[in-house]
C-alpha positions as MATLAB code, in Angstrom:
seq = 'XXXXXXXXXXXXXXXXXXXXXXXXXXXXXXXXXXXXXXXXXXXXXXXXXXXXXXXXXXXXXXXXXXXXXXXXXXXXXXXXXXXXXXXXXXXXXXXXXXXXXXXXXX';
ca = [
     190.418  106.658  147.847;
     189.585  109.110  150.315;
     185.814  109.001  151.680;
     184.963  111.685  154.329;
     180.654  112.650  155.767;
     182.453  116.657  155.047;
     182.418  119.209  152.369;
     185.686  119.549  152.209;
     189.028  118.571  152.742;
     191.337  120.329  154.871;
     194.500  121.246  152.755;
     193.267  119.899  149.735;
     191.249  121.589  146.843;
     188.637  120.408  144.711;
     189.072  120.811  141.509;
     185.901  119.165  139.974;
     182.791  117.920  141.137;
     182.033  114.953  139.012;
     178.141  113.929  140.462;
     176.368  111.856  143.060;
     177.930  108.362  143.694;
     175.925  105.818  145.334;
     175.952  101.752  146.597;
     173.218   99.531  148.218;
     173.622   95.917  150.316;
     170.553   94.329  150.860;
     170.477   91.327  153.845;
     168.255   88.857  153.252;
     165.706   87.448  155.535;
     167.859   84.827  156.115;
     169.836   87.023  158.055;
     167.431   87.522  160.623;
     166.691   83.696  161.161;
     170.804   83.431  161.852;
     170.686   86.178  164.156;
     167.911   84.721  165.878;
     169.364   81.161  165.962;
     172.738   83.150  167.088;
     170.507   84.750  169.883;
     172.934   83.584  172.940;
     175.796   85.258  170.774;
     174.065   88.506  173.066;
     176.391   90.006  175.821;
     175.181   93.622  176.947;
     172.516   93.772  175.406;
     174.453   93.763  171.891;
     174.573   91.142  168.918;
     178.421   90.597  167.759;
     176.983   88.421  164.975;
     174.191   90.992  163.731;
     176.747   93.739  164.234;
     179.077   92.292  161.957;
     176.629   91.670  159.345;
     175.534   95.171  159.279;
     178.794   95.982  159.205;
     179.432   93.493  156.256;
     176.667   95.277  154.300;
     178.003   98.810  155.016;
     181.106   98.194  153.993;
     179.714   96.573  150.725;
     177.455   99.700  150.135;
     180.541  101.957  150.680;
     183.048  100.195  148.009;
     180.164   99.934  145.372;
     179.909  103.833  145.962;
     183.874  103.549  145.838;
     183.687  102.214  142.718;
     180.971  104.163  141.162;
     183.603  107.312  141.990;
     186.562  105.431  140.211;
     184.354  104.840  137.157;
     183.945  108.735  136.881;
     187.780  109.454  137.531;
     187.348  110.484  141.177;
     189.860  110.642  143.633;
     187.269  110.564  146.671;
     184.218  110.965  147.680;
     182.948  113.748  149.890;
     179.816  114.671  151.741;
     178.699  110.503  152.356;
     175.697  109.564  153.815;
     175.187  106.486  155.443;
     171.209  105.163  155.700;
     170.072  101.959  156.975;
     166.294  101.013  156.281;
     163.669   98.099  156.163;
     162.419   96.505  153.413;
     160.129   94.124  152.108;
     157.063   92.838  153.792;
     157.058   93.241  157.015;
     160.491   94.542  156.892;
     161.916   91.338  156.291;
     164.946   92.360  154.564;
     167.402   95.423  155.830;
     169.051   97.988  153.456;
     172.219   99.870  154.085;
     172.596  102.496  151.387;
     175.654  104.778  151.057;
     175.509  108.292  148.966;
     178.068  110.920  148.206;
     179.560  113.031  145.915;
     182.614  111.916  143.705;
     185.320  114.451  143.306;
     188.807  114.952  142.024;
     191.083  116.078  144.462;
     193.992  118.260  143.789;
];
């Protein structure tokens, strides 16, 4: 399936809009005590280990909106929106959401 952040698709017409698709991935606290038991995993001032976890719950949010677009006979998804935010208290858990609008493609 096709999943593109723009309006359109170059050299391909949309034939019908079918509604707003969506897909969350929540980390956990736990998470957060890896990373920070993972803490000499750091090289240049980056986290390989917290990357790919974010990463990991991206790509969950993205095939849950994948799947949300299949349900509805979509061919792809246009327009997504990627948004990463804290949660819980004290912002003890981290949400990646991903939002866009399923289409068919013709």
């Amino acid at each position: 399936m096709l999943v593109t952040t723009t309006n359109t698709i170059e050299g391909k017409k949309i034939v019908r809009y079918l509604g707003l698709v969506s897909g969350e991935a929540i980390m956990g606290a736990n998470i957060f005590r890896d990373f920070f038991a993972g803490i000499r995993d750091i090289v240049g001032g980056r986290s390989a280990a917290y990357e790919k976890e974010l990463r990991k719950a991206k790509d969950l949010a993205v095939e849950e909106m994948i799947e949300q677009a299949k349900l509805l006979g979509g061919n792809a998804v246009i327009a997504v929106d990627l948004d990463y935010e804290t949660v819980g208290q004290g912002g003890s858990m981290l949400m990646v959401s991903a939002n866009g609008t399923a289409v068919v493609l013709e």
